[in-house]
C-alpha positions in Angstrom: 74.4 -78.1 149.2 72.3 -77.1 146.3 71.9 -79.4 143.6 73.3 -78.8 139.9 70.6 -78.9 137.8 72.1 -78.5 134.5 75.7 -78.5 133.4 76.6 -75.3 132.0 80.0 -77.1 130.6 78.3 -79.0 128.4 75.9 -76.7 127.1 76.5 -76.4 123.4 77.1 -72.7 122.1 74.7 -70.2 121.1 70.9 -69.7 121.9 70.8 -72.8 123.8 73.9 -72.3 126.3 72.3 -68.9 126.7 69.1 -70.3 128.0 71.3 -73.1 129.8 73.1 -70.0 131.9 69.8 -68.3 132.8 68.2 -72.2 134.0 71.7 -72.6 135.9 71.1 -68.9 138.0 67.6 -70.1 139.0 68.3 -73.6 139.8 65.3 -74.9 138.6 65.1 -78.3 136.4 64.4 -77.2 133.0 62.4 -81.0 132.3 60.3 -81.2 135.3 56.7 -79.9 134.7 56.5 -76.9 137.0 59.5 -75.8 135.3 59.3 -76.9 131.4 59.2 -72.9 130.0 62.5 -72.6 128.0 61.4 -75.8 125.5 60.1 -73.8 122.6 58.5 -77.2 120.6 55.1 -78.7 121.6 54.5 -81.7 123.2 53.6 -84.5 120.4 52.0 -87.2 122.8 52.3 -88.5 126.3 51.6 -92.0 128.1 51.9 -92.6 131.7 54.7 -90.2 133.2 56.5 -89.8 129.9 56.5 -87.3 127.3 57.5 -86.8 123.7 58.7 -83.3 122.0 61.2 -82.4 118.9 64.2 -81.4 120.5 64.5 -77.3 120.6 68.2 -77.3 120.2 68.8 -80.3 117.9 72.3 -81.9 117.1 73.8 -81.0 113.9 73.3 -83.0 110.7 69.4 -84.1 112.6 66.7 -84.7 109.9 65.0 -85.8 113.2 66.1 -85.5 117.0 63.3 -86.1 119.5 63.0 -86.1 123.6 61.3 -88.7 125.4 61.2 -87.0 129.3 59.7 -88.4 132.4 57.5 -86.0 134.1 59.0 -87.3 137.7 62.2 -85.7 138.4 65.0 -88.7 138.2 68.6 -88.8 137.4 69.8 -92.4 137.7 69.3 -95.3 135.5 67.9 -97.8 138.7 65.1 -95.2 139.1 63.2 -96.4 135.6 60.9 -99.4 136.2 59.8 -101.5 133.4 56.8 -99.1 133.5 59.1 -96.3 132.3 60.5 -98.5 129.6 57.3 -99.8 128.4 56.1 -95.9 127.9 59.1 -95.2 126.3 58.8 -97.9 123.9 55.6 -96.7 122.8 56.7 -93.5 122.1 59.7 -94.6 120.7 57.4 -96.9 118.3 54.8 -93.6 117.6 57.5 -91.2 116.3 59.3 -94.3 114.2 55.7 -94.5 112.8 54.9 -90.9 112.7 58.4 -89.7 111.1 59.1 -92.4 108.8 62.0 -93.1 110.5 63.9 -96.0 108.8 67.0 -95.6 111.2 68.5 -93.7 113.7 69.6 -94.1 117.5 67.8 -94.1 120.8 69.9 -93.1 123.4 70.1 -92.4 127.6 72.5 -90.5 129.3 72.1 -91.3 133.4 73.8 -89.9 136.7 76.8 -87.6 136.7 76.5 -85.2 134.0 80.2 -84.4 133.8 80.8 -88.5 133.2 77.5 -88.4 130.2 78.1 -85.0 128.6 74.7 -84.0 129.0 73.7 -80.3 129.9 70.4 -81.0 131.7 70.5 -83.9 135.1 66.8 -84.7 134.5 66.9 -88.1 132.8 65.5 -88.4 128.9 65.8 -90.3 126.2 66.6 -89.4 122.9 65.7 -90.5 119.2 68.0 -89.1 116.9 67.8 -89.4 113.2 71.0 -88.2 110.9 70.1 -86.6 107.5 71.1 -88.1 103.9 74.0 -86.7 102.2 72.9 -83.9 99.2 74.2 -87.1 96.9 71.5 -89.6 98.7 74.2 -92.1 98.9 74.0 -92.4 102.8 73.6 -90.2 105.8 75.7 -87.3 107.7 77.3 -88.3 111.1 75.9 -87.1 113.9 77.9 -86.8 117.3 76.7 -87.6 120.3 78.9 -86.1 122.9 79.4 -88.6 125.8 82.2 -87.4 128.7 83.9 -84.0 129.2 
């Protein structure tokens, strides 16, 4: 049985579910090193088997949206160790310091992609920051799709 990859029904629409369909025919894991072409945003520091990038494709109403990614292939939440975290706090800490970031969310989907809504299997993190409202009197939601 081959293994899904990414999750073409979650892909969101546009440029990005376009290069979603064209991971999907090769089969490849967009995240793992060997494969990581279709990301069109450097890659702002790394520590230990993690990674940190802007997110190509970032969620609507994003003055920031960030992707922490583990260079080792791994889908389910009991694959991190408290290695793992302790890189991703790091990072986390770096780009907080880095972007000014004042608030936002950090966020893992894990396992079944149509339970977590997420278009790619390869387990990453995410920092998302919403932008202020034109009035500066707070921010813009952002939506997080979790399910399908």
């Amino acid at each position: 049985m081959k293994k899904t990859v990414v999750n073409l029904r979650n892909a969101r629409k546009g440029e990005y579910r376009k290069v979603i369909e064209e991971i999907l025919a090769r089969g490849k894991c967009p995240f793992c090193p060997e494969n990581f072409k279709y990301h069109k945003k450097p890659i702002l520091r790394s520590q230990g088997q993690w990674f940190l990038t802007e997110n190509s494709w970032p969620y609507t109403n994003t003055r920031c949206h960030l992707i922490l990614i583990c260079k080792t292939h791994k889908e389910r939440f009991s694959e991190l160790t408290r290695t793992d975290f302790k890189n991703v706090v790091n990072l986390t800490n770096w780009a907080i310091e880095k972007y000014k970031i004042s608030g936002g969310a950090v966020f893992v989907r894990f396992g079944n992609t149509n339970f977590t809504g997420a278009s790619v299997a390869h387990l990453h993190f995410q920092i998302v920051v919403p932008k202020p409202k034109r009035n500066k009197k707070g921010t813009e939601r952002v939506t997080v799709p979790v399910g399908g």
